[in-house]
N, C-alpha and C positions, 0 to 999 in steps of 0.2 A: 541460796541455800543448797546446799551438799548433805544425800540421802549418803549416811553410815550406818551399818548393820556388825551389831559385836556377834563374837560365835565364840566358845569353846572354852565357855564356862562348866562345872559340876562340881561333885560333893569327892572332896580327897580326903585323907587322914595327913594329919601334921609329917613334917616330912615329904611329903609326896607333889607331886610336880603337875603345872597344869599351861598348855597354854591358848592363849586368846588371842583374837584374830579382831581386825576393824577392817573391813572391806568398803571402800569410799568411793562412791560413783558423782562424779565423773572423779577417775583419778587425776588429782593433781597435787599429792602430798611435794613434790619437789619447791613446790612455790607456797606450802603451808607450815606452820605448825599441828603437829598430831600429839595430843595428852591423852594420856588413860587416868581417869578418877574413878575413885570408891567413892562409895556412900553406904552407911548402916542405919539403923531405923532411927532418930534423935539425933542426928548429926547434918551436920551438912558436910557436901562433894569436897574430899582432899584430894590434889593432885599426886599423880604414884609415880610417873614415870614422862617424858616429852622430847620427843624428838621432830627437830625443823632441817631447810634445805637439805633435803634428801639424804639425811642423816650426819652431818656434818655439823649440828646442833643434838646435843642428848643431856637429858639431865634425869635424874633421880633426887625423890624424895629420903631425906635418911634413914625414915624407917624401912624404906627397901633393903637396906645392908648387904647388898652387894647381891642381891638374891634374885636379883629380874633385870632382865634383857631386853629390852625395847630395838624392835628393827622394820625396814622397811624390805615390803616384796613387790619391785615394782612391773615383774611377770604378771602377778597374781591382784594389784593395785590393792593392794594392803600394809597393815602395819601389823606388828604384832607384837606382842609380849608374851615371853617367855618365863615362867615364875617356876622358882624352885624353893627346895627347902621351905615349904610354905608352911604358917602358924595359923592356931584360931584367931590369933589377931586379924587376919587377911581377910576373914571372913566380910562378905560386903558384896553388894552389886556393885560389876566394874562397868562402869563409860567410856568409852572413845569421842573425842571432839575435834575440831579442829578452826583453826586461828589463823588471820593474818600476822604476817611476822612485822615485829618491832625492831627496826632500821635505825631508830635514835641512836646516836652519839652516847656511847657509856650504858645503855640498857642493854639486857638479854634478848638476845632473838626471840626467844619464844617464854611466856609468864606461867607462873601458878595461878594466876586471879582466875577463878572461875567467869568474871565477866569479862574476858579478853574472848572465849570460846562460844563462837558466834552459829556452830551445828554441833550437833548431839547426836548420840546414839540413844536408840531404848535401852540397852545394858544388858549384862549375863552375869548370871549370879553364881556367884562363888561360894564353897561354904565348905570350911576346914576343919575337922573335926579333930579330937588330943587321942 
């Protein structure tokens, strides 16, 4: 198990830009995959955002619409998301996790299944007002 600590969550207006941080000790995002999930209250964890081998895997959810930037800081041994033009939709506590990578023949490096992410962050809450 890999201790992840989210940061750089708060409360914006629509519009307004915010970004989040997953700090991973021991660093070793080059050899994982890294997802950021939301969650709202009655819902379960949607994947937003996932980036694997040291960012040469990235993918987005479509409801991101081109709006968030997923990258890695491997100075600072973090990942991070960058979110803009951000809606009350976003609203949600976001998670950082991270995953061994899927090497099969014809699969994705890195999945949306919430049961592929085998560490967890506690999360930072986001909350976007109109």
């Amino acid at each position: 198990q890999v201790p992840l600590v989210e940061s750089g969550g708060g409360s914006v207006q629509a519009g307004g830009s915010l970004r989040l941080s997953c700090t991973i000790s021991p660093y070793t995002t080059s050899s994982k995959c890294v997802g950021w999930f939301r969650q709202t209250p009655g819902k379960e964890r949607e994947g937003v955002a996932l980036i694997g081998s040291g960012g040469d895997f990235i993918a987005y959810a479509y409801s991101v619409d081109g709006r968030f930037t997923i990258s890695q800081d491997s100075t600072k041994g973090a990942v991070h998301l960058q979110m803009n033009s951000l809606r009350p939709g976003d609203t949600a506590m976001y998670y950082c996790a991270t995953a061994q990578p899927d090497w099969r023949p014809g699969r994705p490096q890195c999945r949306w299944e919430r049961g592929s992410y085998n560490a967890w962050g506690q999360g930072t809450q986001v909350t976007v007002s109109s």
